[in-house]
C-alpha positions in Angstrom: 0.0 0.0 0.0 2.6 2.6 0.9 4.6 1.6 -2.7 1.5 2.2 -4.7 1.4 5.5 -2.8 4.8 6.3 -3.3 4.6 5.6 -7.2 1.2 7.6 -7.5 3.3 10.5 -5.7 5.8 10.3 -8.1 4.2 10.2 -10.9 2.1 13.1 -10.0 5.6 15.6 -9.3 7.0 14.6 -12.3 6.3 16.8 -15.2 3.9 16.6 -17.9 5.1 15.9 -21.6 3.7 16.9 -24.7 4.1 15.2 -27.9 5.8 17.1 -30.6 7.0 19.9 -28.5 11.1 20.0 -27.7 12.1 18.9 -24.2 14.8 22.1 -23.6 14.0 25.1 -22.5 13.4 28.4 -24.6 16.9 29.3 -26.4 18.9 32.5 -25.6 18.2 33.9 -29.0 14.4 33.7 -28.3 14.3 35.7 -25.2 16.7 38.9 -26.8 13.8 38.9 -29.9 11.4 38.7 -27.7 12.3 42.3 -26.4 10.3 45.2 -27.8 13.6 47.4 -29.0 15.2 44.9 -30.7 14.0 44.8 -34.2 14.0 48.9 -34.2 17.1 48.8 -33.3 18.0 46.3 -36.0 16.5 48.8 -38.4 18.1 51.7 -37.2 21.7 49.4 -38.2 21.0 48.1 -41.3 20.1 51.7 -42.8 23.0 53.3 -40.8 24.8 50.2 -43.3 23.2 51.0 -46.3 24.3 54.8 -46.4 27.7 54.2 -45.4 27.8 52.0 -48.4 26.0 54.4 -50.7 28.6 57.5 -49.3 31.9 55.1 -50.1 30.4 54.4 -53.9 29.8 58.3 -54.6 33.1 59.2 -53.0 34.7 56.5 -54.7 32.9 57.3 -58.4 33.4 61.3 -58.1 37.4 60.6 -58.1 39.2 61.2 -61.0 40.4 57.9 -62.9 43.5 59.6 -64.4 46.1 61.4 -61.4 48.8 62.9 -62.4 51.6 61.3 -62.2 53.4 63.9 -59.5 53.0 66.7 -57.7 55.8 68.4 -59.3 55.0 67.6 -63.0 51.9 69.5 -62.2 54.0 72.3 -60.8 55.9 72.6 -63.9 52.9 72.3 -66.1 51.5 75.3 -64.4 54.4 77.1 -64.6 54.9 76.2 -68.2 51.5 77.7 -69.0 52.0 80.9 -67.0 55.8 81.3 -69.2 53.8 81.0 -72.3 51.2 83.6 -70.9 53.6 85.9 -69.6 55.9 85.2 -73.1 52.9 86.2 -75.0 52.1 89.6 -73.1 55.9 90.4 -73.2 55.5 90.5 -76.5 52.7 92.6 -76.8 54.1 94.9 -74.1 56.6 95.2 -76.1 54.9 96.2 -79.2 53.0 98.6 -77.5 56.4 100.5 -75.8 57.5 100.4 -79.8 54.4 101.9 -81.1 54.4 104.3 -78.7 58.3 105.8 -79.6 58.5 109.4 -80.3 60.4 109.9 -83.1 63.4 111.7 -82.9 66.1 113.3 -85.7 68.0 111.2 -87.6 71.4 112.8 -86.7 73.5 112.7 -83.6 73.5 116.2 -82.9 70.1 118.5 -84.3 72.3 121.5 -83.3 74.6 120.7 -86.2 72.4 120.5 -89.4 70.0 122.5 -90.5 66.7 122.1 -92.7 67.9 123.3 -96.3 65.1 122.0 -98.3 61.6 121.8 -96.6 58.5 119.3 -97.2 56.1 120.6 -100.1 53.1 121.1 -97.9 49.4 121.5 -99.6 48.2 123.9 -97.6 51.8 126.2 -97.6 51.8 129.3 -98.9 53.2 130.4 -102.4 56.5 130.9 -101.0 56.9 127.5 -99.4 56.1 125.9 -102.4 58.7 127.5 -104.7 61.0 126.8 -101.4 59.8 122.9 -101.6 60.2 122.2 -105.3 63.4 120.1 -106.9 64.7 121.2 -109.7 66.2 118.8 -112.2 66.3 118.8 -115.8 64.1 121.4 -116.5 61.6 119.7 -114.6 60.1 120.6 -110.9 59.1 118.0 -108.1 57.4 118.3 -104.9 59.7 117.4 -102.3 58.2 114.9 -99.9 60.2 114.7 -97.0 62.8 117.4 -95.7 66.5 117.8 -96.7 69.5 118.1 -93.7 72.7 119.1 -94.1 75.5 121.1 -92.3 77.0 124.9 -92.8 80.3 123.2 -93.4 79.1 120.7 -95.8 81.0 118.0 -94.1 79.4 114.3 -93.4 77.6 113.5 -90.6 76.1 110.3 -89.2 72.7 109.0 -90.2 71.1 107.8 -87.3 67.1 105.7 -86.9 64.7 108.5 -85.9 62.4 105.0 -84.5 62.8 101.6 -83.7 61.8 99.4 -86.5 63.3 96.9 -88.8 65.2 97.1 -92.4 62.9 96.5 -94.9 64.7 98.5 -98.1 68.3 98.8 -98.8 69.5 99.6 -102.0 71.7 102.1 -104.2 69.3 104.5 -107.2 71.1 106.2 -109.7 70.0 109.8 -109.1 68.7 109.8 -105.4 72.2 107.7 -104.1 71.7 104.7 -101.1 68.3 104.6 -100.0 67.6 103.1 -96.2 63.8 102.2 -95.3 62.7 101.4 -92.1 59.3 100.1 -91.0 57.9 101.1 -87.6 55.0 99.7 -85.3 51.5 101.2 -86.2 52.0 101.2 -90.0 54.5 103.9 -90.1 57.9 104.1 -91.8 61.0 105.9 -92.1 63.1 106.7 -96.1 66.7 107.8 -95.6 68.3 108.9 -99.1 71.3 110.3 -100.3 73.6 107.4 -98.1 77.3 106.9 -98.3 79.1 104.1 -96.0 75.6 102.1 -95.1 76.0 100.3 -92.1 72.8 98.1 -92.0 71.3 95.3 -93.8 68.1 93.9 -94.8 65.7 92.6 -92.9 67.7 94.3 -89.5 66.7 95.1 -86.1 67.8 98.7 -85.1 66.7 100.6 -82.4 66.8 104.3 -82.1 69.5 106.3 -82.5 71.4 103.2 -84.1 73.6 104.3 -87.2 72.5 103.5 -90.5 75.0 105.3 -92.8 76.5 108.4 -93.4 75.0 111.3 -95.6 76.6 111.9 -99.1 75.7 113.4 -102.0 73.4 112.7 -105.5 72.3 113.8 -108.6 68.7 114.7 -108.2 69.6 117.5 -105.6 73.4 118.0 -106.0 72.9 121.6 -106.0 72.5 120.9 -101.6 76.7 119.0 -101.4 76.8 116.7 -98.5 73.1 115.9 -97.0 70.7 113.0 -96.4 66.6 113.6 -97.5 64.2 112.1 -94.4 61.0 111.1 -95.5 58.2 109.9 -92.9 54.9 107.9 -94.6 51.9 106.8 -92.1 49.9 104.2 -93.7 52.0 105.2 -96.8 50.6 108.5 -97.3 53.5 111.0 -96.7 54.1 113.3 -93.8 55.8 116.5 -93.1 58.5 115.1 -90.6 58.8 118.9 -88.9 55.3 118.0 -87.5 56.0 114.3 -85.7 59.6 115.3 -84.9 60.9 117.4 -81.8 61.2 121.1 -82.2 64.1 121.9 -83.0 65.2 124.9 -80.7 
């Protein structure tokens, strides 16, 4: 009686089993999603995730696929660029310094020579025009440029009244060596009636540089030792006493 008992006693403590339904107890894994932040906060991460990933890709995409090859070459580059730049504005400084030369008279010293033949003007009276006319032949001219020459009819240097460059040199039969030099802002420069010419064509001279000597022709023998200076703008002729410095 007391065994039966003590079975029945046991049977009742010991717990009831279900069929189909696992013996162990709810896992670890179970009870964390069973917590009411846990799959917000699983959210929350996986976007966090998904922009990080979107921000590396832009960054990544935005960078340029070819880098130069050095720090330096791109230095030099630059500065190459900027010597071409400032190379090219040199230049055109220094165009605009020529163009902008006052001309000055073709001789060393003004005091020396004097004007012995003056430039037919237009617009001159009747006296200046019988003053500007050459005489050759039988036949008059007008003279188009001004005539120099000393008292003493001794030689004197020929010098550039403008920068420019040699674009004529060559010997005619009545006028003697003839010297033309072109200037910035279509303007030139004729030199006749040369002896001993320094220059040659095609020549850089600056101003004041000597270009020959004065000497003597046929067309205007009658004034010795001298040298003609002509001045053409846009080849129309000009009367030199008006671009050059008074002569006082």
């Amino acid at each position: 009686m007391n065994e039966q008992n003590s079975k029945k006693k046991n049977h009742e403590e010991s717990p009831k089993i279900t069929m189909g339904e696992p013996v162990s107890q709810v896992s670890a894994w179970k009870r964390v999603f069973s917590k009411r932040w846990v799959f917000p906060a699983i959210y929350v991460a996986a976007v966090a995730i998904i922009l990080t990933l979107v921000w590396v890709y832009q960054d990544a995409s935005q960078k340029p696929k070819d880098a130069p090859a050095s720090t330096s070459q791109s230095i030099d580059d630059s500065q190459g660029t900027a010597g071409k730049v400032d190379g090219k504005q040199g230049e055109e400084a220094a165009e605009t310094v020529a163009s902008a030369e006052d001309m000055v008279w073709p001789v060393a010293n003004v005091a020396d020579v004097t004007v012995v033949k003056p430039f037919y003007d237009k617009d001159g009276s009747a006296e200046d025009h019988q003053a500007a006319l050459v005489h050759y032949n039988d036949t008059y001219r007008a003279n188009m440029g001004i005539d120099l020459a000393r008292k003493d009819d001794q030689t004197f240097e020929v010098k550039a009244a403008m920068s420019g460059k040699i674009t004529r040199v060559q010997e005619v039969p009545l006028i003697g060596y003839v010297v033309e030099i072109t200037h910035p802002g279509n303007m030139k420069t004729v030199y006749e009636s040369l002896s001993d010419v320094k220059v040659e064509m095609n020549a850089e001279v600056k101003q004041g540089d000597v270009i020959a000597s004065s000497g003597r022709n046929e067309l205007e023998k009658d004034l010795g030792n001298h040298v003609h200076f002509a001045v053409y703008e846009n080849d129309e002729p000009v009367n030199p006493t008006n671009v050059l410095p008074k002569n006082n």
